[in-house]
ROTI-625963 format. One record per residue (C-alpha): residue in three letters; z, x, y. Coordinates in steps of 0.001 Angstrom, whole numbers, plus 500000, padded with zeros to 6 digits. Last residue first. Layout:
// residues N
ALAZXY
...
***
This chain:
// residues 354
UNK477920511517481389
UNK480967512608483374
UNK481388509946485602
UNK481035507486482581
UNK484031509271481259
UNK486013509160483994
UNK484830504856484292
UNK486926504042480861
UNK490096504387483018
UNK489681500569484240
UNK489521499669487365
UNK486254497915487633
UNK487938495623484959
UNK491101494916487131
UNK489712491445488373
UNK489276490231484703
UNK493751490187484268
UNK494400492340481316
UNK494132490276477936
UNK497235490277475818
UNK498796492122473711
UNK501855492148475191
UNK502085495291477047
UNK498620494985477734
UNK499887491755479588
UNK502742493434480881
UNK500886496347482265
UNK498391493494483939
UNK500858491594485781
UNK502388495019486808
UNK498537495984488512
UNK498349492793489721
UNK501733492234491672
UNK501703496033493152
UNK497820496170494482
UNK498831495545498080
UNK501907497938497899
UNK499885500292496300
UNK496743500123498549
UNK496536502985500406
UNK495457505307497485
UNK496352502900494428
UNK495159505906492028
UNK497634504990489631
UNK498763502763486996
UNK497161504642483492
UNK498914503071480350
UNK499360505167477310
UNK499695503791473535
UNK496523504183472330
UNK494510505853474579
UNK493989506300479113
UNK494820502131478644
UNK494405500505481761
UNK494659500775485843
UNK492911503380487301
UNK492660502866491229
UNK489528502488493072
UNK489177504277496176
UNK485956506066494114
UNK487625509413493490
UNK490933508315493153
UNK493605509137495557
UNK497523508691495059
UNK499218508534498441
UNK501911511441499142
UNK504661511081502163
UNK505331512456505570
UNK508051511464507781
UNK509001511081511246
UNK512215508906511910
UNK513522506999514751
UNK511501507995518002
UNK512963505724521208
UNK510690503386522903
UNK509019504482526352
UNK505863505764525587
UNK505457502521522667
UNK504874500121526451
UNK501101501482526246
UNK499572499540522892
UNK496535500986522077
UNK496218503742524075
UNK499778504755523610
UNK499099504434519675
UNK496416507066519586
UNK498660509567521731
UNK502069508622519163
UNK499515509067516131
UNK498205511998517568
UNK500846514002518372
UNK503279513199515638
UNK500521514749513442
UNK500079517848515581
UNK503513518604515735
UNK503320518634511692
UNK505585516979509352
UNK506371518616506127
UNK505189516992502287
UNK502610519887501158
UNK501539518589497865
UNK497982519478498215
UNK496740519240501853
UNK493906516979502182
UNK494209514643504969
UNK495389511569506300
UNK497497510580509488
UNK499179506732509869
UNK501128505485511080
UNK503685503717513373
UNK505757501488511556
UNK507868499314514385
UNK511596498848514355
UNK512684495314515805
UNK514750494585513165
UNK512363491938511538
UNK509889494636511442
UNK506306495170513181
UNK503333497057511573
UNK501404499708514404
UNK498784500598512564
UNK495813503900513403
UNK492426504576511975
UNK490758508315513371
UNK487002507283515013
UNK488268508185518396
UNK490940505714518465
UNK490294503142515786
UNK492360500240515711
UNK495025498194513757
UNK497728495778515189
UNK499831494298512412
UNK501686490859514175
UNK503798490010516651
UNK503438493033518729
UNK506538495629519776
UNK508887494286522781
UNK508617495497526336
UNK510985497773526838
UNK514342496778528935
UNK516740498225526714
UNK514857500430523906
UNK512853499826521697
UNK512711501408518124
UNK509928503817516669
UNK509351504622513078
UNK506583507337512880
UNK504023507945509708
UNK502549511409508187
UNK499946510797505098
UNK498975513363503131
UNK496617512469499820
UNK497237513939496840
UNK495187513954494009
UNK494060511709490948
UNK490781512264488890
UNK491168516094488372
UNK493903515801486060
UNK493546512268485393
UNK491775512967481355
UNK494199516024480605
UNK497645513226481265
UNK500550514132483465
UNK499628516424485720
UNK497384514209487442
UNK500246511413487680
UNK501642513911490633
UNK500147511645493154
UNK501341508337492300
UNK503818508658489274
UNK502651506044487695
UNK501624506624483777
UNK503096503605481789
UNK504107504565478395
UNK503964502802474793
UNK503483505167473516
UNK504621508541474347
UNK504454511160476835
UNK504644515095477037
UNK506322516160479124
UNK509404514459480419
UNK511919515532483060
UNK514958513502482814
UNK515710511489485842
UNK516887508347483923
UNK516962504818485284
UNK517360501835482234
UNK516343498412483099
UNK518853496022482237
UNK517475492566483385
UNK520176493168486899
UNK519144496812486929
UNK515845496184487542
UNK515958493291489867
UNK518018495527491882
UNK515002498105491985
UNK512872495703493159
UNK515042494841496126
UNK515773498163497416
UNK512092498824496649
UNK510634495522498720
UNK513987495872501472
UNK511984499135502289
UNK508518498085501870
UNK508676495187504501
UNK506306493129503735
UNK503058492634505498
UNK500412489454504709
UNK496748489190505818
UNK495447485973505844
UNK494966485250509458
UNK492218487795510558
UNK492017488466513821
UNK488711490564515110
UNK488730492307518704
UNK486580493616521541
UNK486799496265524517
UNK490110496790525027
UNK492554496999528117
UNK495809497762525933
UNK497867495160524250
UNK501264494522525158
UNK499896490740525828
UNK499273490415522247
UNK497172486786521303
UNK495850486768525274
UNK495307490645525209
UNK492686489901522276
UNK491225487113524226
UNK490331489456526690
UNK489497491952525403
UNK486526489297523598
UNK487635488012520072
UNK485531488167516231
UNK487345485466514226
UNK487900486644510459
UNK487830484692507514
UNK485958485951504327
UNK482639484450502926
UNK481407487851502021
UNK478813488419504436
UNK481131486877507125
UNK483176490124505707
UNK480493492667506301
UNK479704491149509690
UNK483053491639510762
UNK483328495164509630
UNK480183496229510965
UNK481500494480514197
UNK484595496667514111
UNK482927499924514310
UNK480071499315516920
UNK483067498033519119
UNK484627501403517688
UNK481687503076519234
UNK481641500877522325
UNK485331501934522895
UNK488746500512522090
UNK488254498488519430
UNK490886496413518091
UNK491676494783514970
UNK494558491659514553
UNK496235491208511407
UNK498197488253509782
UNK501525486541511016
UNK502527486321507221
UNK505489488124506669
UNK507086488791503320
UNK510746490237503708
UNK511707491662500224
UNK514256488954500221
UNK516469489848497399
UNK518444487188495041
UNK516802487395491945
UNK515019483943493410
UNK514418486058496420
UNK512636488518493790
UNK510114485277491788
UNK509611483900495559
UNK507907487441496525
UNK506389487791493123
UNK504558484533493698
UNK504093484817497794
UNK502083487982496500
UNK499811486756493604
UNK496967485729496213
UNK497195489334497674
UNK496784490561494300
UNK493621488714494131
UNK492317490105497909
UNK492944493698496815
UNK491511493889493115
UNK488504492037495307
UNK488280494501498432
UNK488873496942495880
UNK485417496237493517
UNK483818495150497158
UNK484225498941498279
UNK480449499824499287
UNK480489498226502727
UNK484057498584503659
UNK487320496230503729
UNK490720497607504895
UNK491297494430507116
UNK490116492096504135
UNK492579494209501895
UNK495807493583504113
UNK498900493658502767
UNK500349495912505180
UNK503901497941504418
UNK503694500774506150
UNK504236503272503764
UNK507216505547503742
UNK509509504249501075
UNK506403503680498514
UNK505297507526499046
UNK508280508621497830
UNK512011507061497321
UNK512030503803495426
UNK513566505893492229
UNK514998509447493430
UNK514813511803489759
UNK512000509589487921
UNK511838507826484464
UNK512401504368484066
UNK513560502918480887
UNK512439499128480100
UNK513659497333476795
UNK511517493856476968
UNK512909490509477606
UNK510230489156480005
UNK512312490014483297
UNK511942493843481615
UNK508458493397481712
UNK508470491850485267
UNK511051494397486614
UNK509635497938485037
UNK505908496716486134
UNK506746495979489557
UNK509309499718489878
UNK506271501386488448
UNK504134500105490676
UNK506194500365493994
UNK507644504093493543
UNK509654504510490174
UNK507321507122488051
UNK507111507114484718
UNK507316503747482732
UNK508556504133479148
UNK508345500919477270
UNK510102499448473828
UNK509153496170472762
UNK510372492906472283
UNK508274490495470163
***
């Protein structure tokens, strides 16, 4: 039966959802003034939940890695619309620079042999030998699954796949929602529903695009992560030859400005990591919003009848995308959200309350 759905919010999620229940023959409007243009635009783009992995977070490391495994799907489902969103799947290689991030990374390794997950622990050495712009580092760990896409050619494409099943774009303000609705407006979904109010908040995060220049040596092949001085830094490569620098986080509200000090230490924590990025020339600087739970975990299910929670994704919306629309058009439907997203659900504010 086709129904009727308000999604709020056109970053990543909402623009996933929108597409796939509007590809399924339901009437879609889309509420938000810039669609494809907040956080979503500025994010890196790294598919990569093994990489982001913690003791304590096994609920998102496995809403992460069964996403991932619905990636190439929705990626082959948008060419087939006729929009590469530019999948890449050279994987991820971790650095440490220091014996405390040594200390760092093989926690993380042993964590994910733990877990059954594959990840080859490397020497320096070996590490320079897979990226020979590498810096002198003390220890590595490559993991081969994890994907990147390209997050702008993602939204420009999801958003054509939109308006090609008829999804309708507004940028009227609305207050006061109605069934059936989809709640993702990433940060500012707080003020949208009493029970998320305190549960989602803004997280700042400030990210560089950098370009070489003639005679520079070219950026990695593949995601480079490390810790410099216990702060996380990516360099993510594009097709074009632009590389995503990023990225800062902190708590301050909605405040969406670049700071000198956040230019500063993402372009000093990258120079130790990967020296030739001195020389290349400084595209863009930009600073957008994530959506942060209080557990990592996003909320994805029904907040009541009617109203769909999608938010919360914190660094993982781009990740979490394919699941989290899979599983608005299934309650959409009527039918039974995919088991993965359980630890997700809503229902958890009020358990944090009892």
């Amino acid at each position: 039966m086709t129904k009727e759905l308000a999604v709020i919010g056109a970053g990543v999620i909402g623009l996933s959802a929108a597409w796939r229940a509007a590809a399924r023959g339901h009437r879609v409007t889309v509420f938000d003034p810039t669609p494809g243009r907040g956080a979503s635009w500025l994010a890196g783009g790294m598919l990569a939940p093994v990489t982001e992995a913690w003791p304590g977070e096994e609920d998102v490391l496995h809403l992460g890695e069964e996403s991932l495994r619905r990636w190439p799907g929705l990626a082959r489902d948008l060419a087939a619309e006729g929009a590469d969103p530019g999948l890449t799947r050279y994987g991820t290689l971790v650095v440490a620079l220091d014996s405390a991030d040594a200390g760092h990374l093989d926690i993380l390794a042993g964590f994910l042999r733990k877990l059954g997950r594959e990840a080859q622990q490397l020497t320096g050495r070996e590490a320079r030998r897979l990226e020979p712009g590498v810096a002198s580092v003390r220890s590595g760990l490559l993991v081969p699954g994890d994907l990147a896409v390209d997050n702008r050619r993602l939204l420009n494409a999801l958003h054509a796949a939109c308006v090609r099943h008829g999804v309708r774009f507004t940028g009227e303000r609305i207050e006061s929602p109605r069934p059936p609705c989809v709640l993702a407006a990433g940060a500012w979904t707080g003020r949208l529903h009493p029970r998320l109010a305190d549960a989602v908040r803004p997280l700042k995060g400030e990210i560089l695009r950098l370009r070489p220049r003639r005679g520079c040596l070219p950026p990695p092949s593949r995601t480079l992560r490390a810790m410099v001085e216990g702060r996380p830094i990516y360099l993510v490569p594009r097709e074009d030859s632009e590389l995503v620098l990023g990225a800062t986080q902190y708590e301050a509200g909605f405040d969406e400005t670049v700071t000198a000090r956040g230019v500063r230490e993402l372009l000093e924590g990258a120079e130790r990591v990967f020296p030739a990025i001195s020389e290349y020339e400084l595209v863009e600087a930009a600073a957008g919003l994530r959506a942060g739970s209080r557990d990592a975990l996003p909320y994805i299910g029904e907040l009541e009848d009617g109203i769909f929670a999608a938010t919360g994704h914190h660094r993982n919306g781009l990740l979490m995308a394919p699941i989290t629309a899979d599983a608005v058009v299934a309650w959409l439907e009527g039918r039974p959200l995919p088991e993965e997203v359980a630890p997700a659900s809503p229902a958890r504010l009020e358990r944090e309350h009892v």
